[in-house]
Short mmCIF file of the C-alpha atoms (twelve columns), coordinates in Angstrom:
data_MODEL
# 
_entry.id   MODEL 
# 
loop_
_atom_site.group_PDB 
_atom_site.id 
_atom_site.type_symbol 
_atom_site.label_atom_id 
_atom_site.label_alt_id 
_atom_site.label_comp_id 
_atom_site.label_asym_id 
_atom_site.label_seq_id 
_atom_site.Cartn_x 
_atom_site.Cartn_y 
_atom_site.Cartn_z 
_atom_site.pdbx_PDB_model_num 
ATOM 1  C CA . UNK A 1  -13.001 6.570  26.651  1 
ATOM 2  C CA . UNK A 2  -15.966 5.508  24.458  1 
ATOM 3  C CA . UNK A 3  -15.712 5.738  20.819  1 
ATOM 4  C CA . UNK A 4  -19.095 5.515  19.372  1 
ATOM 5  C CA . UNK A 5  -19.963 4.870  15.439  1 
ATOM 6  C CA . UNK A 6  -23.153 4.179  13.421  1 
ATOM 7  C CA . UNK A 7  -23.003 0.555  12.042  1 
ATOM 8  C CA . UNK A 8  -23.829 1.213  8.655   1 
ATOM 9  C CA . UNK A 9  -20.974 3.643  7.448   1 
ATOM 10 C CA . UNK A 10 -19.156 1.411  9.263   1 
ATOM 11 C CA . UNK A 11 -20.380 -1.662 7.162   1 
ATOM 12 C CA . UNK A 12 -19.392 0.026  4.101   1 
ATOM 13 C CA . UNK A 13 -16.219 1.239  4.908   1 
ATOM 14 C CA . UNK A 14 -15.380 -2.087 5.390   1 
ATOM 15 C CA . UNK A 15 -16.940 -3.669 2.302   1 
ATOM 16 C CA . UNK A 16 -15.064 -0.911 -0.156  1 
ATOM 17 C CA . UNK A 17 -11.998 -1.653 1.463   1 
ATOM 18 C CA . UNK A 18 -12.200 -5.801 1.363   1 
ATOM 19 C CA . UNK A 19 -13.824 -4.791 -2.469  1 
ATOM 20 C CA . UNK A 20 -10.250 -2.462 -2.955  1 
ATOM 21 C CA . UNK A 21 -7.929  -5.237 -1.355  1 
ATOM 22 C CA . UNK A 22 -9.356  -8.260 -3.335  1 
ATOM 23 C CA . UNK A 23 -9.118  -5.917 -7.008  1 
ATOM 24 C CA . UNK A 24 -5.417  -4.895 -6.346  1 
ATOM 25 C CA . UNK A 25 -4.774  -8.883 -5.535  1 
ATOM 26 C CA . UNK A 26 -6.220  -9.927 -8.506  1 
ATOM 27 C CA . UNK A 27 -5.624  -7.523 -10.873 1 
ATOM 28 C CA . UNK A 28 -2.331  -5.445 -9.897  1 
ATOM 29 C CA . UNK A 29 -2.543  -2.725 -11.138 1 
ATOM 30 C CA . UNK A 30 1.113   -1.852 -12.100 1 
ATOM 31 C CA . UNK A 31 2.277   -5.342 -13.347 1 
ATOM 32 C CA . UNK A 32 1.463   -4.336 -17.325 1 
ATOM 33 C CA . UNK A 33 4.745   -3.093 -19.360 1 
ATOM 34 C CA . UNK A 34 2.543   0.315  -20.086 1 
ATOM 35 C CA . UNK A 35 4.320   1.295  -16.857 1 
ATOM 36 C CA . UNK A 36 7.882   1.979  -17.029 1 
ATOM 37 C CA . UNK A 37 10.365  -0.474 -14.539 1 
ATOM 38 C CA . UNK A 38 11.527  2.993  -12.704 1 
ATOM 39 C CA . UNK A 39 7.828   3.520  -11.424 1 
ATOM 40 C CA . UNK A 40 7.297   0.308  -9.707  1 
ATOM 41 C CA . UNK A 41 9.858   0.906  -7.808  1 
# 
């Protein structure tokens, strides 16, 4: 079984998701007290 894809979606895909990754281990998104203790959870 061959599983063929185009290199440039590809490319991206994997950029946005290294791009999405490094943002929520920077800057978590649900660390601030705006969101209550019950929804980090």
């Amino acid at each position: 079984m061959t599983i063929t894809v185009a290199g440039e979606p590809l490319i991206a895909y994997l950029l946005a998701s290294v791009r999405i990754v490094a943002w929520l281990a920077i800057v978590p998104p649900f660390s601030s007290r705006a969101v209550p203790a019950m929804a980090k959870v």
